[in-house]
MINU-20893 format. One line per 4 residues: number of its first residue (from 1); for each residue x, y, z of N, C-alpha, C. Coordinates in steps of 0.02 Angstrom, whole numbers, plus 50000, padded with zeros to 5 digits. Layout:
# residues N
NUM = X/Y/Z/X/Y/Z/X/Y/Z ~ ... $
//
This chain:
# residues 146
1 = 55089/55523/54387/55120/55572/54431/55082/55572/54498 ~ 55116/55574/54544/55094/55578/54611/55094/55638/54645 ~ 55012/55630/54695/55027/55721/54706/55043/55700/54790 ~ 55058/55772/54793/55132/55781/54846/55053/55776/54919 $
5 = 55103/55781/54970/55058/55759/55023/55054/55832/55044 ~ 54992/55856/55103/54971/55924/55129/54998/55908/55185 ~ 54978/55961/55227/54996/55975/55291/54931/56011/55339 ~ 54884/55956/55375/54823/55987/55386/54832/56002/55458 $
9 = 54805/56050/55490/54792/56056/55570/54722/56034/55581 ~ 54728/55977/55643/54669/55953/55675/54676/55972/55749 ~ 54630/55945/55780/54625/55939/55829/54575/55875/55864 ~ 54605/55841/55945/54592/55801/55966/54530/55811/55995 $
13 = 54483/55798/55965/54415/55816/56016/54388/55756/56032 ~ 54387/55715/56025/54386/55654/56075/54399/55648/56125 ~ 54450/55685/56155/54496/55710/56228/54444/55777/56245 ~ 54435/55787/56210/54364/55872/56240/54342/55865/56275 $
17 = 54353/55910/56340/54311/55900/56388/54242/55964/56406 ~ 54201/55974/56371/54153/56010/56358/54127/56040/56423 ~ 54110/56015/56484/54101/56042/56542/54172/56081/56566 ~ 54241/56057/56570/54274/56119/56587/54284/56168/56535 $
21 = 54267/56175/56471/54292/56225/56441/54230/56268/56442 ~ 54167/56258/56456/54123/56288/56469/54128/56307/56544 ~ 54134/56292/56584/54148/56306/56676/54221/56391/56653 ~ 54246/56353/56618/54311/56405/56630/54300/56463/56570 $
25 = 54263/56465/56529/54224/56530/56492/54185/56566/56528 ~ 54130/56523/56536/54089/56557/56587/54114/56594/56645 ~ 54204/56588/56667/54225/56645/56728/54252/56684/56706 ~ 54281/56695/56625/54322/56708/56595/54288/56787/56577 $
29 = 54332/56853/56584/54316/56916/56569/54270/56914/56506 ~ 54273/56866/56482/54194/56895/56414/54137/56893/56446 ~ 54139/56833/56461/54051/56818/56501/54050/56875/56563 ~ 54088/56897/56600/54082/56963/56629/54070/57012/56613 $
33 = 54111/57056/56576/54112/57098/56578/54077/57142/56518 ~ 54012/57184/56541/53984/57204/56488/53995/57283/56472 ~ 53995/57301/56391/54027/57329/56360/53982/57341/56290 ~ 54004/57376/56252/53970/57409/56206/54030/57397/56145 $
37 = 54086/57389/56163/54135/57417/56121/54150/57349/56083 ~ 54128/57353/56016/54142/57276/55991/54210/57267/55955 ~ 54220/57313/55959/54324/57303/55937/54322/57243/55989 ~ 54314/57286/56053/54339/57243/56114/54326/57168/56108 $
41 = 54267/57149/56108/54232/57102/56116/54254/57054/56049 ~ 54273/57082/56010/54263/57032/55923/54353/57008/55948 ~ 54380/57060/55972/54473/57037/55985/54477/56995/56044 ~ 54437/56998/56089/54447/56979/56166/54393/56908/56132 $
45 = 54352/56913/56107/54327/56857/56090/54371/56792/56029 ~ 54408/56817/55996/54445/56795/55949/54518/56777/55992 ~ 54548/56807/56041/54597/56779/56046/54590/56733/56095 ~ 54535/56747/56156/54537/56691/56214/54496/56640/56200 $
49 = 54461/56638/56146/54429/56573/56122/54502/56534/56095 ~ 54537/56560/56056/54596/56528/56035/54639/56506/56085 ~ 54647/56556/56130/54696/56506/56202/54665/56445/56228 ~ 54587/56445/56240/54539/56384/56270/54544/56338/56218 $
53 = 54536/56359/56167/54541/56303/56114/54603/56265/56094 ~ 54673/56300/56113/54745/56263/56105/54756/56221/56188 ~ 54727/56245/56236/54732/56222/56310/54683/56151/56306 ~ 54607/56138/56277/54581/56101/56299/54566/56063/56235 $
57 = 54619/56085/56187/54617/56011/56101/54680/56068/56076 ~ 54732/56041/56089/54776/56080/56077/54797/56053/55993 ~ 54784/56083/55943/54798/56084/55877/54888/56060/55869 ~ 54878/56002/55805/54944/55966/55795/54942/55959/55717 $
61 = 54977/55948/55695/54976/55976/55634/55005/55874/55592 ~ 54965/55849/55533/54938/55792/55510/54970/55810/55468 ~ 54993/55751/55424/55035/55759/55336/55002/55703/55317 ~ 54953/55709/55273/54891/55677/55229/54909/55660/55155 $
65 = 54927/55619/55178/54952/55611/55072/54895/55553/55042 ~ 54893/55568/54991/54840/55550/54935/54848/55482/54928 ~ 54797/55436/54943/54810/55336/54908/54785/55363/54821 ~ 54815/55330/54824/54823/55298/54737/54753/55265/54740 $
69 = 54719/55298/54699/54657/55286/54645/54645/55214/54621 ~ 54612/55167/54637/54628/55095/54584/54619/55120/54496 ~ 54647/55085/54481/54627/55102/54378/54570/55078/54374 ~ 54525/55015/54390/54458/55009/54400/54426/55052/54429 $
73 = 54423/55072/54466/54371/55131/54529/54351/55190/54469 ~ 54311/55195/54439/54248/55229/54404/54197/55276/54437 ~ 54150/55291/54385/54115/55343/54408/54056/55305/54423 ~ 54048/55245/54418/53996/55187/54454/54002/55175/54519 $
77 = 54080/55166/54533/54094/55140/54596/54090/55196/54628 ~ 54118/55248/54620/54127/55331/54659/54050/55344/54683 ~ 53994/55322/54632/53928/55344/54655/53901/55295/54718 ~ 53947/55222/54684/53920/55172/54749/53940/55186/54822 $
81 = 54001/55204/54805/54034/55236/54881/53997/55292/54908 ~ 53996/55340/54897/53934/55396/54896/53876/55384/54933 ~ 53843/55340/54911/53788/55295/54916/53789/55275/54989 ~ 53851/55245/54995/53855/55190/55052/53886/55253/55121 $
85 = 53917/55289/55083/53919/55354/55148/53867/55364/55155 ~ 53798/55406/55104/53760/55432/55154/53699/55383/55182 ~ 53722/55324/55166/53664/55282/55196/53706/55265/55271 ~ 53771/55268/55291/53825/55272/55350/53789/55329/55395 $
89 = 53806/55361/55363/53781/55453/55424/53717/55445/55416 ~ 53648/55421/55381/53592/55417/55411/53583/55378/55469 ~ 53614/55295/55459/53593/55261/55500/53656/55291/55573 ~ 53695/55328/55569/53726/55370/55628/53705/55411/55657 $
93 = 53639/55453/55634/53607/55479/55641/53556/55475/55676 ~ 53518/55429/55645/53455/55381/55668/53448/55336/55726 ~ 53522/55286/55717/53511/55237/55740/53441/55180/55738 ~ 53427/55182/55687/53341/55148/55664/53401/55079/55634 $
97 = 53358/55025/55646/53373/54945/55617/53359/54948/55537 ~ 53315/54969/55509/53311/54985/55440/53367/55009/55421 ~ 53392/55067/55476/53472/55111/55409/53518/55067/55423 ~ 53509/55036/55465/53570/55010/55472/53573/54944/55442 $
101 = 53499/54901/55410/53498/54832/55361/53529/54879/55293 ~ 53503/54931/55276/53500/54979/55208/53566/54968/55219 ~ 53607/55002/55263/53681/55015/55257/53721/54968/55239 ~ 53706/54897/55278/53746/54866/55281/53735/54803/55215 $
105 = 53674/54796/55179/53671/54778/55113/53677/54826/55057 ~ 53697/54892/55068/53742/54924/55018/53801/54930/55032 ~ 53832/54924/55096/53900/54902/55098/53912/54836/55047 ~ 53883/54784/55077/53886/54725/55029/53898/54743/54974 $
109 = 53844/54773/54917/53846/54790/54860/53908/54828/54834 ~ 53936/54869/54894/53973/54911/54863/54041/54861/54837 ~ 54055/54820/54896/54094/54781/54880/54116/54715/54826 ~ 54041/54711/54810/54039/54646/54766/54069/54685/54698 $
113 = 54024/54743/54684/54042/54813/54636/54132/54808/54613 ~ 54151/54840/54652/54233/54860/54657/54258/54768/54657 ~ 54226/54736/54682/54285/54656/54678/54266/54643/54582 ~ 54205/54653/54551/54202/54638/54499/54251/54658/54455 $
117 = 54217/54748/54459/54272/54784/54406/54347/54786/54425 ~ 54370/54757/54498/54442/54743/54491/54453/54682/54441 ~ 54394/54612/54443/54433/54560/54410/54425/54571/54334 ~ 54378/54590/54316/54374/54627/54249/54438/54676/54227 $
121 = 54438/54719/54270/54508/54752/54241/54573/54707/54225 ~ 54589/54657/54297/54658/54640/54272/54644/54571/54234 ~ 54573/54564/54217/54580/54502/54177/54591/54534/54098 ~ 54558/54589/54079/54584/54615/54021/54659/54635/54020 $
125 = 54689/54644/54076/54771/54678/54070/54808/54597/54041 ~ 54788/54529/54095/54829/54486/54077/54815/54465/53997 ~ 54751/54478/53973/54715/54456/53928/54762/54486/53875 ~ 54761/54552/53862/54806/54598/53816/54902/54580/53826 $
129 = 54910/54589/53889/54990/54561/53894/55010/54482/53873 ~ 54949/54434/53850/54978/54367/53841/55001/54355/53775 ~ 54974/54411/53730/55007/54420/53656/55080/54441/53670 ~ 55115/54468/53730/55159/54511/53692/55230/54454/53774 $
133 = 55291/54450/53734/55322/54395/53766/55326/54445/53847 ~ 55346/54497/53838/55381/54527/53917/55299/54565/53943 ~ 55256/54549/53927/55194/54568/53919/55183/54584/54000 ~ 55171/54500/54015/55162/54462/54077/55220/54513/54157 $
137 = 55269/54500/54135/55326/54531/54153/55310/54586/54182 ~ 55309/54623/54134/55280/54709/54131/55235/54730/54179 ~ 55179/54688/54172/55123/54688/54216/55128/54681/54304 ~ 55160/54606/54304/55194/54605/54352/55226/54665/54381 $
141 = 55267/54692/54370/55307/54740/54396/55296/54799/54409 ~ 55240/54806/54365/55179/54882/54377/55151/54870/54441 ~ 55133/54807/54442/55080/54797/54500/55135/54802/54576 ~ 55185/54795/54570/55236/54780/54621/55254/54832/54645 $
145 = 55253/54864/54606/55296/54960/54635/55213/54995/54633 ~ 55181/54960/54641/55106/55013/54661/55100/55033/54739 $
//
C-alpha cells in the first residue's frame, strides 16, 4: 500500500535578502515605538513579521510524496545512511579535509553496502522464482510497475 502524498509550505530562502528585511524592520513601528503593552507588541509582532516574511520568501505550498523503500534497505543500511549524513553536516560545518576524506569514504561504503544487499536480494528472488515456471515472469513484472 502506498501512502498518499502531503502538502508542505516552504519557503525560498535562497532568494533572502537579509539586509533588506532587516533595513525595513528596523523602520518598521516595532523597532519604534516603545510601549509596555504586550498584547500590542506579541500581535503587532506576530502579524508584521508575517507580512515581511510572505514579501521577502513568500511561502508556496510543495506536494511531497513518499519514494518507495527498496525491499533490501534494512536497518544496516538506514544506520549507514545516518552515518554518512552526520559525517555530511560535520564536514559542512567544519569544512576540515579530514571530514570531508571521513565523508567521502563513508559515502563509498555506504554505497558498496546498499549495491551488495541489492544483489543479494534479487539474487535470492531469481534463485526462489527458477523453481516455479511463471516464477521468472512474475518477478519481472513486479519489478516493472515499481
Amino acid at each position: 500500500m502506498q501512502e498518499e502524498a502531503t502538502l508542505n509550505t516552504c519557503r525560498n530562502w535562497s532568494a533572502f535578502d537579509k539586509a533588506a528585511f532587516e533595513e525595513v524592520l528596523s523602520r518598521s513601528e516595532l523597532a519604534v515605538t516603545q510601549t509596555d503593552d504586550i498584547n500590542w507588541l506579541f500581535n503587532g509582532y506576530n502579524s508584521y513579521l508575517c507580512q515581511l516574511m510572505d514579501k521577502h520568501a513568500p511561502a508556496r505550498y510543495v506536494q511531497r510524496r513518499p519514494r518507495r523503500r527498496a525491499l533490501c534497505f534494512d536497518g544496516e543500511c538506514v544506520q549507514a545512511k545516518r552515518s554518512v549524513r552526520q559525517l555530511e553536516a560535520t564536514y559542512h560545518r567544519t569544512r576540515l579535509l579530514t571530514s570531508r576524506v571521513e565523508c567521502q569514504q563513508a559515502r563509498v561504503e555506504y554505497r558498496s553496502l546498499v549495491r551488495s544487499k541489492e544483489k543479494k536480494y534479487w539474487s535470492r528472488c531469481i534463485a526462489e522464482a527458477a523453481s516455479q515456471p511463471r516464477g521468472i515472469w512474475n518477478l519481472l513484472k513486479s519489478v516493472a510497475t515499481v
